[in-house]
C-alpha positions, 0 to 999 in steps of 0.5 A: 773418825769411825774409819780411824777406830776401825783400822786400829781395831784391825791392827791390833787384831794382827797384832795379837794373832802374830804375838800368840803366835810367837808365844806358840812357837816359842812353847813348842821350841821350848817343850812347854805346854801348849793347851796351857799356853792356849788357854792362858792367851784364849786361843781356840784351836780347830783339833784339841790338843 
């Protein structure tokens, strides 16, 4: 059961990186504010913005 939990863990993990993702590709095709868009999904980049 524990191996079941795990792998669910795991792919909703991917599945939330690909959706902030596309959130962020979106804001920048948009012209939208990304700090705001990183901040309102609790995305920490490597270089501020």
């Amino acid at each position: 059961m524990s191996q079941e939990k795990e792998k669910q863990t795991r792919k909703s993990f991917f599945i939330k990186l690909l959706e902030d993702k596309k959130a962020m590709r979106e804001c920048i095709q948009n012209g939208g504010d990304v700090t705001k868009t990183a901040e309102e999904r609790g995305i920490k980049l490597a270089t501020p913005l």
